[in-house]
C-alpha positions as CSV (number, residue, x, y, z in Angstrom):
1,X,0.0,0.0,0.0
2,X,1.5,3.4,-0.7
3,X,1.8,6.6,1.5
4,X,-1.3,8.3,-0.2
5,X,-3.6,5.6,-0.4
6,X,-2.7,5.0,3.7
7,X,-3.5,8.6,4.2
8,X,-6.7,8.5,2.4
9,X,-7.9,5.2,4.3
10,X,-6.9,6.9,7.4
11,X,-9.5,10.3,7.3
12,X,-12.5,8.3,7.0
13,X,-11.7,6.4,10.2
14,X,-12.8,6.7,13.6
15,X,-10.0,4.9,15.2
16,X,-7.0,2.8,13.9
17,X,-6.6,-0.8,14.4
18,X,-3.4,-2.9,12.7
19,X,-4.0,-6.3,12.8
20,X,-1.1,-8.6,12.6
21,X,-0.6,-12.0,10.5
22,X,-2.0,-14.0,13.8
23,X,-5.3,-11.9,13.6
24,X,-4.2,-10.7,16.6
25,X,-4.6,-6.7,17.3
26,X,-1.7,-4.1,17.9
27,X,-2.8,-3.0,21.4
28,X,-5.1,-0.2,21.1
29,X,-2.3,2.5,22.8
30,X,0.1,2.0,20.4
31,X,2.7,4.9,19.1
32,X,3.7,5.5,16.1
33,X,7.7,6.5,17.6
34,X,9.0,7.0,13.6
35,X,8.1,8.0,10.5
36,X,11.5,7.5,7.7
37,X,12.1,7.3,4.2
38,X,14.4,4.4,3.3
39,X,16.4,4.7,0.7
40,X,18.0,1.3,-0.1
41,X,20.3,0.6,-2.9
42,X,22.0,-2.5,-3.5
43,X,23.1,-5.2,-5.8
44,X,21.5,-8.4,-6.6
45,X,22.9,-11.6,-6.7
46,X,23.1,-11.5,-11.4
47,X,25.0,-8.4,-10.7
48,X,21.7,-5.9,-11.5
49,X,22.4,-2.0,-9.2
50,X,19.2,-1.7,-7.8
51,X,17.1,1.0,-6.1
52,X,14.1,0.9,-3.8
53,X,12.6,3.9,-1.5
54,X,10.0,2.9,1.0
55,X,8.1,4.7,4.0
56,X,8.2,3.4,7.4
57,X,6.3,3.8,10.1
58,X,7.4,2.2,13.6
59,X,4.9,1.2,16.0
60,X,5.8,0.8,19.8
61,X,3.2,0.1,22.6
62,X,4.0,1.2,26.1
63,X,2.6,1.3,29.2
64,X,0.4,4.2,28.5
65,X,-3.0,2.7,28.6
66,X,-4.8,5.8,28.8
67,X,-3.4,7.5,25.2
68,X,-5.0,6.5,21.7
69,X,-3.6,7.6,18.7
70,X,-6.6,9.2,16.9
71,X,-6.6,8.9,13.3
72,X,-6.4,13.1,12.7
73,X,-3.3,13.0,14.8
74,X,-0.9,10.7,12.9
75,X,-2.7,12.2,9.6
76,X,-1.1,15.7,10.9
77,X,2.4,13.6,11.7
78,X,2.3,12.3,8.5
79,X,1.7,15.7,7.1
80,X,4.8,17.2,9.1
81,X,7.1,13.8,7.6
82,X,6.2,14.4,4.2
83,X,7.0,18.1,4.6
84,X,10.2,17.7,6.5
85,X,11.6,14.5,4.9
86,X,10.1,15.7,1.8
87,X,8.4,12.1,1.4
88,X,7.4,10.3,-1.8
89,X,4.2,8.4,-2.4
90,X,5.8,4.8,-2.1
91,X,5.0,1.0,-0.1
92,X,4.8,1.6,3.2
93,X,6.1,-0.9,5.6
94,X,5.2,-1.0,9.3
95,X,8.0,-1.8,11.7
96,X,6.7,-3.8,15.0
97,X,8.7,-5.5,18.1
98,X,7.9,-9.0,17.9
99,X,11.2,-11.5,18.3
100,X,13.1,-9.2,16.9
101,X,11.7,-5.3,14.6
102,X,9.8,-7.4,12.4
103,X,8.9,-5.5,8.9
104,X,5.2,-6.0,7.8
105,X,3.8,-4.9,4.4
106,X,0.3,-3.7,4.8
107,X,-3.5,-3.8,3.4
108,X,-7.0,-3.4,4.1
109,X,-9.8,-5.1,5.2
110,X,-12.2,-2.4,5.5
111,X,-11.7,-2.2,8.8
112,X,-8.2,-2.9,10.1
113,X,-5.0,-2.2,8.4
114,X,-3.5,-5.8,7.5
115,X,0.2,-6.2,8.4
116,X,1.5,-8.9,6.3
117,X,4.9,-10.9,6.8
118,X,7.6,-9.8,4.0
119,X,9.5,-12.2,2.7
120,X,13.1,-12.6,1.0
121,X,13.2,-13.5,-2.4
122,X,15.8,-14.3,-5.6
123,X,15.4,-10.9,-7.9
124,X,17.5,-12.6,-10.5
125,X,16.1,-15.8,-11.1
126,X,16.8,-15.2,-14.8
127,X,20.3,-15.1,-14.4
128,X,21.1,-18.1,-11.4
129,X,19.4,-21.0,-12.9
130,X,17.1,-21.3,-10.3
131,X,14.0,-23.4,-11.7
132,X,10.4,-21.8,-11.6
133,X,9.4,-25.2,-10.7
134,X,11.2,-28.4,-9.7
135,X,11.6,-30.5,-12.4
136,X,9.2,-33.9,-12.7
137,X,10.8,-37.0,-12.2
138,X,9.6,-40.5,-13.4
139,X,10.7,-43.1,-10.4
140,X,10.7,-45.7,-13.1
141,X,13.2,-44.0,-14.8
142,X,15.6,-43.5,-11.9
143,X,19.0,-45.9,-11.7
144,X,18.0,-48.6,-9.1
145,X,19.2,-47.4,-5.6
146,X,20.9,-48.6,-2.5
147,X,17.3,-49.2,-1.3
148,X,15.1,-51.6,-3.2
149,X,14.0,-54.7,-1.1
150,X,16.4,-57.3,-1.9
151,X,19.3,-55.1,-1.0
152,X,20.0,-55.1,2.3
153,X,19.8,-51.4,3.3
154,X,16.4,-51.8,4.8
């Protein structure tokens, strides 16, 4: 989901609720402690320079059970980032202390934004040799192995 599309889900709301990949809600008295612009360039592994800008939000619950983050406040926060970090309209990935800052991509339900697990992935499977799928094999056509009956390996 990008910056705008967050913003614009966010005025029509009453309250916020992020929901995480258990189902399980972010405590209602979250923080949102950051706002940032990531700019990450890097390499892949088929030797491609590559570039990638994303917005990131960090929610942090504390013991303050008596705050609530009201959906025209963090639009006014975001307002303020975008100014003073001079913000693009890109993915926006929410940050959030599980094992270790876990990095969620988000969506929408209608109700709750959807944090979603990201995952790691091969960017250059066109130059590794990396399958799209495994190839079939026909057991019938394999060399006999160490295991068939009369062997004595089982």
């Amino acid at each position: 989901m990008k910056l705008s599309e967050f913003n614009d889900l966010l005025s029509g709301m009453k309250k916020i609720g992020f929901e995480l990949p258990s189902g399980e809600l972010v405590p209602e008295h979250f923080h949102v402690t950051e706002i940032g612009k990531i700019n990450k360039q890097f390499i892949d592994c088929g030797g491609t320079v590559r570039n990638e800008e994303r917005i990131s939000f960090q929610l942090w619950e504390a013991n303050d059970y008596t705050h609530r983050l009201h959906p025209d406040k963090l639009i006014g926060i975001i307002e303020l980032a975008k100014e003073k970090l001079e913000l693009p309209d890109a993915e926006l990935e929410i940050e959030y202390q599980g094992t270790s800052i876990e990095k969620y991509e988000v969506d929408f339900n209608g109700k709750n934004f959807l944090m979603h697990n990201t995952k790691t992935d091969c960017l250059a499977k066109d130059k590794c040799g990396i399958p799209k799928r495994k190839p079939k094999v026909k057991l019938s056509e394999l060399q006999s192995s160490c295991c068939e009956p009369d062997s004595g390996c089982c």
